[in-house]
N, C-alpha and C positions, 0 to 999 in steps of 0.2 A: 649620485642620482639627483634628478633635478625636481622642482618642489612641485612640477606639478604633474611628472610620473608619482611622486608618493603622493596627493594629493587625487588621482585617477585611481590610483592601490586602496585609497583610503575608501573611493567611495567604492571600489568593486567592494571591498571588504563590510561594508555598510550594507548593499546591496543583497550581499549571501548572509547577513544576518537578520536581514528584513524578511526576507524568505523563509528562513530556517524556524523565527519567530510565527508567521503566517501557515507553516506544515504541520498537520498534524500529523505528516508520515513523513519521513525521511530515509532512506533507504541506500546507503550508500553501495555502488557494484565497481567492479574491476572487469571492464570489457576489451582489453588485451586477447588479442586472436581470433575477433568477430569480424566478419568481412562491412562492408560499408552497405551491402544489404541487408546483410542483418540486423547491425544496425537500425536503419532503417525502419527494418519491420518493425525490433523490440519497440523504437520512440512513435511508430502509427500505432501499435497497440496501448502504450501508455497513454499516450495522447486521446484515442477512443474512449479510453477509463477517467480523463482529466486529469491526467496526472503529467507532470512536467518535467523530463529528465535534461539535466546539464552537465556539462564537463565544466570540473573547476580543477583551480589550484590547487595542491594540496596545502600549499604555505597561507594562501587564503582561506581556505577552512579550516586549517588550526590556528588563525587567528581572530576566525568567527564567533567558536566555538570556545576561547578565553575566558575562563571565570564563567560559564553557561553552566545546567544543567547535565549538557550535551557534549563535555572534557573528556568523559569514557571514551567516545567515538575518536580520541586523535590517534591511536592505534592503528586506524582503519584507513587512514589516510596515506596509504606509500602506494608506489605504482600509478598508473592511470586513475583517475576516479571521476564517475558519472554518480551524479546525486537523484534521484528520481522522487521529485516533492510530491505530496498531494494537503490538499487543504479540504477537500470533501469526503469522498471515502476512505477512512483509513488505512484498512486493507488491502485496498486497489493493490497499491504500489507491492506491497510482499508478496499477492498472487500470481500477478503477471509477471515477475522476477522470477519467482520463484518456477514456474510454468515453464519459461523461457529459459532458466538456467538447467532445468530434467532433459529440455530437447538441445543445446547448444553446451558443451564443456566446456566451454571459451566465458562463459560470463559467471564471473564468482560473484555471491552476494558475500560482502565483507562483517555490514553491522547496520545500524541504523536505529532511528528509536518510530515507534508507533505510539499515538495519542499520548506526543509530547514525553514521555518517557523512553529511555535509552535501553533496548531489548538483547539479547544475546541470539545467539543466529538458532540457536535450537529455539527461542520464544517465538522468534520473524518465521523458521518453518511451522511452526505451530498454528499461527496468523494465518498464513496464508494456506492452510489447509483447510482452515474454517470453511463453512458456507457462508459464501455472499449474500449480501443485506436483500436481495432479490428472493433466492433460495429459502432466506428465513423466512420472509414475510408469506411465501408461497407453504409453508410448515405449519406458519402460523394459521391462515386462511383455513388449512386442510384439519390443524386442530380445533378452530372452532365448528367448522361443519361437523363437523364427525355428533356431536351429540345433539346438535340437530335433526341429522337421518335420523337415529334412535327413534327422538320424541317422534317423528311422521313417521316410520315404521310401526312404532306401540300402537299411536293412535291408529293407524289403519286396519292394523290386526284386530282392534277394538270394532272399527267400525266394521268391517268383515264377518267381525265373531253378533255382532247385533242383527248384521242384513241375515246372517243363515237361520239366527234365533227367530224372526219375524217371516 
């Protein structure tokens, strides 16, 4: 091989550990049996979330992931593999995997780590069954109102029970 194919190998390999450094969600799938529209869709819906799905190597990402935190995942590396990063929501990436894989058998989620940690696939279903940082914050709003009405309910009963006394 000539030095500047390994020299090209070097910086792909550089490249998916810039990445992988950069994600705080990594989510590797085996999309073997998806049509190219499907496709498609899955990476317009990730892409809508911000999340980034690639096809790599697998010899590239078990050379990424050398001496990493991220060594458990070489496992996960045979067959086709599409990696699907995100560096914003953590989440993202295991819901709409996960979403996508209940409507399509063709896409197995293999492994992946979330917030930098390397997850087992019952942890990644678990993740992405959660509610979205939307949904919480929507939970949240609706728990702090909630003893609000109270107090303007009392009071009003208050001022109701004075107007009938007067």
């Amino acid at each position: 091989m000539s030095e500047a194919a390994i020299a090209k190998k070097a910086e792909i390999v550089k490249q998916t550990i810039d990445m992988l450094n950069a994600a705080q969600t990594a989510i590797v799938v085996d999309y073997r049996g998806l049509t190219v529209a499907e496709v498609t869709d899955l990476r317009k819906q990730l892409r809508d979330a911000g999340v980034k799905m690639s096809v790599i190597k697998n010899k590239i990402l078990d050379r990424a992931v050398e001496g990493t935190d991220y060594e458990d995942l070489r496992d996960t590396f045979v067959g086709p593999t599409a990696v699907a990063f995100s560096d914003e929501d953590p989440i993202a990436p295991a819901k709409i995997l996960k979403k996508f894989a209940d409507d399509h058998d063709a896409l197995e989620i293999k492994g992946g780590f979330i917030e930098k940690s390397v997850k087992t696939l019952d942890e990644i279903n678990e993740y992405a069954n959660m509610p979205g940082r939307e949904e919480l914050l929507s939970m949240l709003a609706s728990a702090l109102q909630d003893p609000m009405r109270k107090i303007a309910r009392a009071v009003k009963a208050i001022a109701d029970k004075e107007d009938e006394a007067a």
